[in-house]
C-alpha positions in Angstrom: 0.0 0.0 0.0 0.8 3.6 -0.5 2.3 4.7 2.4 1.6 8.5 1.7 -1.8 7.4 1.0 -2.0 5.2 4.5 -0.8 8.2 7.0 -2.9 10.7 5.3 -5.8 9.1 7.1 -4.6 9.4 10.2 -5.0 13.1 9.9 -8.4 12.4 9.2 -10.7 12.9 12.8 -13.7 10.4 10.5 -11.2 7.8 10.1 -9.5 7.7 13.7 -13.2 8.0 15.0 -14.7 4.8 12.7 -11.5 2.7 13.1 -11.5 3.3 16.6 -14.8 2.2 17.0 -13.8 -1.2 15.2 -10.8 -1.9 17.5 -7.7 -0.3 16.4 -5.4 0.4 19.2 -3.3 3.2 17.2 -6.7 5.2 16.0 -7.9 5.1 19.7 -4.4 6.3 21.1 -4.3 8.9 18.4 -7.7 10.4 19.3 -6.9 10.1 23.0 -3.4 11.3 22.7 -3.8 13.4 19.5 -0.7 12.9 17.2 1.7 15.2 18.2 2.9 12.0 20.8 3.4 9.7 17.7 6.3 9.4 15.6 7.0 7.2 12.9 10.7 6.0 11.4 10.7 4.2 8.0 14.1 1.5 7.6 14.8 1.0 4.2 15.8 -1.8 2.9 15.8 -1.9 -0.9 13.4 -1.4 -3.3 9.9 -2.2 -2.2 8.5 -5.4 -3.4 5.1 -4.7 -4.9 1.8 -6.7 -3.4 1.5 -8.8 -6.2 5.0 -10.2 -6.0 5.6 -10.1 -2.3 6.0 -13.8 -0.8 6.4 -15.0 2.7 9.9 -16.0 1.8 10.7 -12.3 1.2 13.5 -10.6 3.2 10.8 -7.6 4.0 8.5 -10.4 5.6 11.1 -12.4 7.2 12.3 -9.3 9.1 8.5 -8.1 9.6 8.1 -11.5 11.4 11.5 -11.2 13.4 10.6 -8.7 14.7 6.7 -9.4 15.7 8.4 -12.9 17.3 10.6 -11.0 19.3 8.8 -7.8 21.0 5.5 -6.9 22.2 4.1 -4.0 20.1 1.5 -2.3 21.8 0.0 -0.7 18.4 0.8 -3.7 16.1 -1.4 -6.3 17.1 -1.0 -7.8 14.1 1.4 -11.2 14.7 1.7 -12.8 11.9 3.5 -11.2 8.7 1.6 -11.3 5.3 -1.6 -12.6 7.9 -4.8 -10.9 8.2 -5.4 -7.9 10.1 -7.2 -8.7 13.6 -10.4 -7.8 14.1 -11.7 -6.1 17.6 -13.3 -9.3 18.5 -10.4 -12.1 18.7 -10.4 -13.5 21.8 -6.0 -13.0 21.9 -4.7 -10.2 23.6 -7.6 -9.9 26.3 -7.2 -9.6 30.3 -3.9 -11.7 31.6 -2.9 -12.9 27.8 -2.7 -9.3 27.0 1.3 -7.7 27.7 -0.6 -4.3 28.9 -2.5 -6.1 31.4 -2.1 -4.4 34.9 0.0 -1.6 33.6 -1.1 1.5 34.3 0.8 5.3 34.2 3.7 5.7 31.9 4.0 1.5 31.5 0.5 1.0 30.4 -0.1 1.7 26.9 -3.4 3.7 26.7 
């Protein structure tokens, strides 16, 4: 995807309203924390592959999964490269089996 075209609805309050209402964790955070807290950094690694040609043998996936193996992202919550994206009603990620559970103040996420 267009990655101009993807942030440029994040300056959109209808989007961050409606997505926020469907689960995301970013739209919510944004609306709550508006997005002068966010920032975003890009690594390059080579040309982008484009979505028709992309495979899960890819370097770009097998480094996208690295890294969703390895950390808990509070905004990703995504965990599987190339996989669908979650919708608000999975039962993974809720009370104890969630990595925010209990945290509050500046360790909580939201």
């Amino acid at each position: 995807m267009d990655l101009s075209s993807r942030l440029s609805d994040y300056f959109k309050p209808s989007y961050l309203k409606a997505q926020a209402s469907r689960g995301s964790a970013i739209c919510a955070a944004i609306l709550k924390y508006k997005l002068s807290e966010f920032s975003l950094q890009v690594i390059v690694l080579g040309p982008s592959p484009t979505r028709e040609s992309i495979s899960v043998n890819s370097d770009f996936i097998q480094l996208e999964q690295y890294y969703l193996d390895r950390y808990s992202l509070v905004y990703n919550i995504r965990r599987i490269a190339l996989g669908p994206a979650p919708t608000a009603n999975l039962d993974y990620n809720k009370g104890d089996t969630n990595p925010q559970f209990g945290k509050a103040g500046v360790k909580g996420a939201a």
